[in-house]
C-alpha positions as CSV (number, residue, x, y, z in Angstrom):
1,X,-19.0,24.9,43.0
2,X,-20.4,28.0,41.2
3,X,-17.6,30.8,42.1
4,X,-19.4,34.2,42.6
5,X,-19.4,37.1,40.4
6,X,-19.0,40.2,42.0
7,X,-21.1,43.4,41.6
8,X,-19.2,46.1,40.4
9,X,-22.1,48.4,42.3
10,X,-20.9,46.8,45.7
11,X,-17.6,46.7,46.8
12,X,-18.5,43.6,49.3
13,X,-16.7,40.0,48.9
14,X,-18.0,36.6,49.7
15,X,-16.2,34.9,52.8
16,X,-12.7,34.2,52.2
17,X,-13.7,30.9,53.5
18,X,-15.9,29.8,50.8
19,X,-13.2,29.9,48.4
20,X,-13.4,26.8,46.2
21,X,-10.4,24.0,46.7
22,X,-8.0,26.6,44.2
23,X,-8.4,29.6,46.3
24,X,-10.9,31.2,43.8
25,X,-12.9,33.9,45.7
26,X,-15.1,35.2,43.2
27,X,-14.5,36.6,40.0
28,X,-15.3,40.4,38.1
29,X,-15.9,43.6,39.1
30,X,-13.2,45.9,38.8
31,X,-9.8,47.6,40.4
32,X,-11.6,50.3,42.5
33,X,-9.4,51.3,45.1
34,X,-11.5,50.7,47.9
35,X,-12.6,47.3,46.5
36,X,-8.8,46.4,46.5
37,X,-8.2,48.1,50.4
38,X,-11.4,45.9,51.4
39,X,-10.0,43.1,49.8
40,X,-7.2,43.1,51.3
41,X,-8.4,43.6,54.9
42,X,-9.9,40.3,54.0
43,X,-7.3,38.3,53.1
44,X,-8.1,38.8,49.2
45,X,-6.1,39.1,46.4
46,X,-6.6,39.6,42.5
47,X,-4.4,37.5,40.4
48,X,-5.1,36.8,36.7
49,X,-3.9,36.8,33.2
50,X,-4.4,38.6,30.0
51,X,-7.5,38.8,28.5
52,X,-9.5,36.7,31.3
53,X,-11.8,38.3,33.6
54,X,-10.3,39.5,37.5
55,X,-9.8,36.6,39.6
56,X,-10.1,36.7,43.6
57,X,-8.0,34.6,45.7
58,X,-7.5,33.7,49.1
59,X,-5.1,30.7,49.3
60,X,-4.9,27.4,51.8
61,X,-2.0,27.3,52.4
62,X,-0.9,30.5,52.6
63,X,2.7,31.9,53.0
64,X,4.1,34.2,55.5
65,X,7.1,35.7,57.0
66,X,7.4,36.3,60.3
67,X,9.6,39.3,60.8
68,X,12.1,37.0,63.5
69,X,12.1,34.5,61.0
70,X,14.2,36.1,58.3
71,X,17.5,34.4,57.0
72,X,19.8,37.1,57.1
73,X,23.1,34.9,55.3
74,X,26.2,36.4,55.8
75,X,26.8,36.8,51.8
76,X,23.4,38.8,51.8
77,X,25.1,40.9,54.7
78,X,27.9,41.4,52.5
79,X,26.0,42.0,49.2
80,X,23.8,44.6,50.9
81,X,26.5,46.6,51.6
82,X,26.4,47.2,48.1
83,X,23.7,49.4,47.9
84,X,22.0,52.2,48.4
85,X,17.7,52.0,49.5
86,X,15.2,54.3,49.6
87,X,11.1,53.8,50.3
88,X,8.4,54.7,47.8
89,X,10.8,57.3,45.5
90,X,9.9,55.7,42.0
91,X,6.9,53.6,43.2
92,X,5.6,53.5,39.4
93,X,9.1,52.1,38.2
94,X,9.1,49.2,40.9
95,X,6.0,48.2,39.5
96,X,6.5,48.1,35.9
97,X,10.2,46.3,36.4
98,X,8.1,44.1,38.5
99,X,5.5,43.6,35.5
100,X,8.8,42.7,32.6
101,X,10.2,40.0,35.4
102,X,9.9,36.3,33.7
103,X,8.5,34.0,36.4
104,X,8.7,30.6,36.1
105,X,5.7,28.8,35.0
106,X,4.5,31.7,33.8
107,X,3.7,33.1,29.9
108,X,3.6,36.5,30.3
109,X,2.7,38.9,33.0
110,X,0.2,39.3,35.4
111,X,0.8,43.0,36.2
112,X,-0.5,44.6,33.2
113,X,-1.7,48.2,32.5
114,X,-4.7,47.8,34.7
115,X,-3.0,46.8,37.9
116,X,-0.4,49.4,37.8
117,X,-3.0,51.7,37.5
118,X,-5.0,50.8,40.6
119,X,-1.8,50.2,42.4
120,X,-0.2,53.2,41.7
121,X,-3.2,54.8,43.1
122,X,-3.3,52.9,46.6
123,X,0.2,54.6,46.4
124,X,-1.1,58.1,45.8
125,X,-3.6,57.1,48.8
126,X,-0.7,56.3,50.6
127,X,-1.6,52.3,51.2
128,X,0.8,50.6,48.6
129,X,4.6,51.2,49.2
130,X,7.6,50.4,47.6
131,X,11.4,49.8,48.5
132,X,14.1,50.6,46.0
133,X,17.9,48.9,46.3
134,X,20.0,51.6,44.1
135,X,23.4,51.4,42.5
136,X,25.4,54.0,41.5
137,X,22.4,56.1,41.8
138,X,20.6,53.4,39.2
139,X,17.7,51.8,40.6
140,X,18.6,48.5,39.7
141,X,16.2,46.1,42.3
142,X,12.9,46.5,44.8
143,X,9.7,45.2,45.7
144,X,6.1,46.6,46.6
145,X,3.0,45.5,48.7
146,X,0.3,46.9,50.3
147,X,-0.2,47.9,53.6
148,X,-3.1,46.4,56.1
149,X,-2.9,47.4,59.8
150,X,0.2,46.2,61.0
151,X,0.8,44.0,58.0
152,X,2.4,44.6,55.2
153,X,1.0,42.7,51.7
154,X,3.8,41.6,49.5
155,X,3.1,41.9,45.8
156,X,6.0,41.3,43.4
157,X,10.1,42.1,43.2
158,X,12.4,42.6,40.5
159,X,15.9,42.3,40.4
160,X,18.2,43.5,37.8
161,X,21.5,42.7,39.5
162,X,22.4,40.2,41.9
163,X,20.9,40.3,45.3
164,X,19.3,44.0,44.7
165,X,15.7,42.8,45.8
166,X,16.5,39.8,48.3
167,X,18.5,43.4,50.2
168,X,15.6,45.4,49.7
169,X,13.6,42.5,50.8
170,X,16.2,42.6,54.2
171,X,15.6,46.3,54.5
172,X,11.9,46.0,54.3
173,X,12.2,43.8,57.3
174,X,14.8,45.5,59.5
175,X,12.0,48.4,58.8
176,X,8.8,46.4,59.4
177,X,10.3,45.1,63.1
178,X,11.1,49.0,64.1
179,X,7.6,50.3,63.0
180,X,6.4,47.5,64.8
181,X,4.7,45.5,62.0
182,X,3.2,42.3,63.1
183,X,4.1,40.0,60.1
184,X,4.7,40.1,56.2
185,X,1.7,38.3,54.2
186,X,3.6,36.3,51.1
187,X,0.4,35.0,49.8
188,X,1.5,32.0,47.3
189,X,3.9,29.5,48.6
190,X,7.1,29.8,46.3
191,X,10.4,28.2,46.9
192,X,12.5,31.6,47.2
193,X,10.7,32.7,49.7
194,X,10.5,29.8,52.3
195,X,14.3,30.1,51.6
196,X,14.5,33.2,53.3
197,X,12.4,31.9,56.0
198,X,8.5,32.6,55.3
199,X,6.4,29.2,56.3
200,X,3.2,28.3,55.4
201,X,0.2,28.2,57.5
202,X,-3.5,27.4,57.5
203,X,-5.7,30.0,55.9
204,X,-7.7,29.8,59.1
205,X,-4.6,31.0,61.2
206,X,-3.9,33.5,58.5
207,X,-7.0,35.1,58.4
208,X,-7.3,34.7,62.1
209,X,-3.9,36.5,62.3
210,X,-4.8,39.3,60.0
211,X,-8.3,40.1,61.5
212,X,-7.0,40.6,65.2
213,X,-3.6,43.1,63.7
214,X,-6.3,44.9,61.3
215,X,-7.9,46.7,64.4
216,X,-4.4,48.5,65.1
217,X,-3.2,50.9,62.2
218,X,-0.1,52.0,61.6
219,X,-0.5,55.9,61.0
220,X,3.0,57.1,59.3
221,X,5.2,58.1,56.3
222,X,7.9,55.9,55.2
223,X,10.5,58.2,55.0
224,X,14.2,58.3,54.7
225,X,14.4,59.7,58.4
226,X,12.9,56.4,59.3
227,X,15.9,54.5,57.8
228,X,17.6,52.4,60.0
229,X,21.5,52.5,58.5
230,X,23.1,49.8,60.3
């Protein structure tokens, strides 16, 4: 199948469900931030290397975590003892440890200057968040996603000692269920995370699932008051 090029005049997608047998949306355009928020109320995701054009995905299967679902081992218990968290205080520097993390399978990174620009500015908008695992004041782990009515879009974690973004990960969720977050979108299946207790599902349940929990918005600052200590 042809795969669409987008306008970069419109911010409109084609239907999630036309993607061809990859996952591939459409292609071009550009990181507006209201293309990516209209995106992701769609189930849409850019992902793409150096040098090529943006790619738009939406993925069958795709991975979730339900918030119940969780593994919470007991040496994760233990380890997160260990630090210290905090929600969207160095947004930028979750991102760029995210973009140095070697994946496997992967030459290089696909969080380059580009993303962490239009990121960064669904975090100014108050849509992208981050959560930080600290040690000895040194941020040393974290993650950051996006947030879509009562779900919140996982993007990409970084880890720089052991366990520091599998406890922000743990936070993130103890958060989520309080707020009253409906589920955690994980996009691409990936071995870590169904080991922590994210499944995959059809992309028809996904999107489904997404559509009905987009109508309800969540309308708050993450804040430290919010923090759940125990």
């Amino acid at each position: 199948m042809n795969i669409p090029r987008l306008n970069k005049y419109t911010l409109t997608f084609p239907n999630p469900n036309d993607a061809n047998e990859e996952g591939i949306v459409a292609w071009g355009g550009d990181l507006n931030p209201y293309r990516l928020i209209n995106a992701y109320q769609n189930g849409i995701f850019p992902w793409y290397g150096k040098n090529d054009p943006i790619i738009w995905w939406s993925t069958n299967p795709r991975l979730i975590m339900e918030l119940d679902d969780f593994k919470l081992s007991r040496s994760l218990k233990k380890s997160m003892k260990n630090f210290e968290y905090r929600f969207d205080a160095n947004f930028k520097e979750v991102i760029k440890q995210c973009s140095s993390v070697k994946r496997e399978n992967q030459n290089g990174t696909w969080i380059q200057d580009d993303i962490i620009e239009a990121y960064s500015s669904l975090y100014d908008m108050g849509i992208a968040h981050s959560v930080e695992s600290y040690f000895d004041g040194k941020l040393v782990g974290g993650l950051y996603g996006v947030v879509v009515g009562r779900v919140f879009c996982g993007e990409s974690m970084f880890s720089l000692v052991s366990d520091a973004s599998k406890s922000a990960y743990a936070t993130l969720v103890k958060h989520l269920k309080f707020w009253g977050y409906d589920f955690i979108d994980c996009q691409v299946p990936t071995s870590h995370l169904k080991s922590l207790g994210a499944k995959e599902v059809t992309k028809e349940y996904f999107l489904n699932r997404l559509y009905k929990v987009n109508i309800l918005n969540i309308e708050h600052k993450w804040e430290i008051k919010d923090f759940l200590i125990n």
